[in-house]
C-alpha positions in Angstrom: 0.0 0.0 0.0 1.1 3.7 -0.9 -0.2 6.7 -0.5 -1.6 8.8 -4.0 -2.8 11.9 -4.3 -5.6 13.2 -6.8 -4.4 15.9 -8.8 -7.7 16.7 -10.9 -10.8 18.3 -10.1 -13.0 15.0 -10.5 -13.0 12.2 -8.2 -11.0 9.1 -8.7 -12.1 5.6 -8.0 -9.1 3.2 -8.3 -8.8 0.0 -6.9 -12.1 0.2 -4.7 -10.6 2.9 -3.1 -12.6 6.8 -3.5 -10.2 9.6 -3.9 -11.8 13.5 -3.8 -9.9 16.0 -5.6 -6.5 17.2 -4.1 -6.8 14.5 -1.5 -4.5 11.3 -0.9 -5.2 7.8 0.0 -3.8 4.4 0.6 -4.4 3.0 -2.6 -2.6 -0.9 -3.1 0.2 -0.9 -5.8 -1.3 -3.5 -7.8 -4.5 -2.0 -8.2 -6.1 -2.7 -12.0 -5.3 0.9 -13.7 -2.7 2.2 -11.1 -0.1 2.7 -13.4 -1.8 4.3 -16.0 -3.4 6.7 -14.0 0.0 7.7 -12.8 1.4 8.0 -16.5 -1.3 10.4 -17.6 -0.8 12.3 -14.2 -4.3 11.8 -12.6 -2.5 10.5 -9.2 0.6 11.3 -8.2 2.7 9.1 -5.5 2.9 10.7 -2.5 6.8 10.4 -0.5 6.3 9.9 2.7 9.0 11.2 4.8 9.6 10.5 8.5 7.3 12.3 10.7 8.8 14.8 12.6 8.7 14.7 16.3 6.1 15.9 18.5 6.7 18.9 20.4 6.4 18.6 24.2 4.7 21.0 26.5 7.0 22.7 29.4 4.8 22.3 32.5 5.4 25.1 35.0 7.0 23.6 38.1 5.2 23.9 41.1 5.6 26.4 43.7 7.1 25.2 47.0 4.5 25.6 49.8 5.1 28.8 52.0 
């Protein structure tokens, strides 16, 4: 499975699997008309990178008791 974007203004059904204009989706690699949707640019492979990390919240340290 990959992810594919949709770069056209229709939707795209391919393999079973919807795809809205300028949206991606995990579409399966050997999905019947994969390829040739890619060659006339309909879909375009998505690169998915690593994701970067998550930033953590500073939490105020608590105040000694007086």
């Amino acid at each position: 499975m990959a992810k594919y974007r949709n770069e056209t203004l229709g939707v795209v059904n391919v393999g079973g699997v919807v795809i809205a204009p300028k949206k991606s989706a995990d579409v399966d690699d050997k999905a019947r008309g994969l390829q040739k949707l890619v060659k006339l640019g309909v879909l375009a492979k998505v690169e998915t990178s690593a994701k970067p990390a998550a930033k953590q919240e500073s939490k105020p340290a608590d105040k000694p008791a007086e």
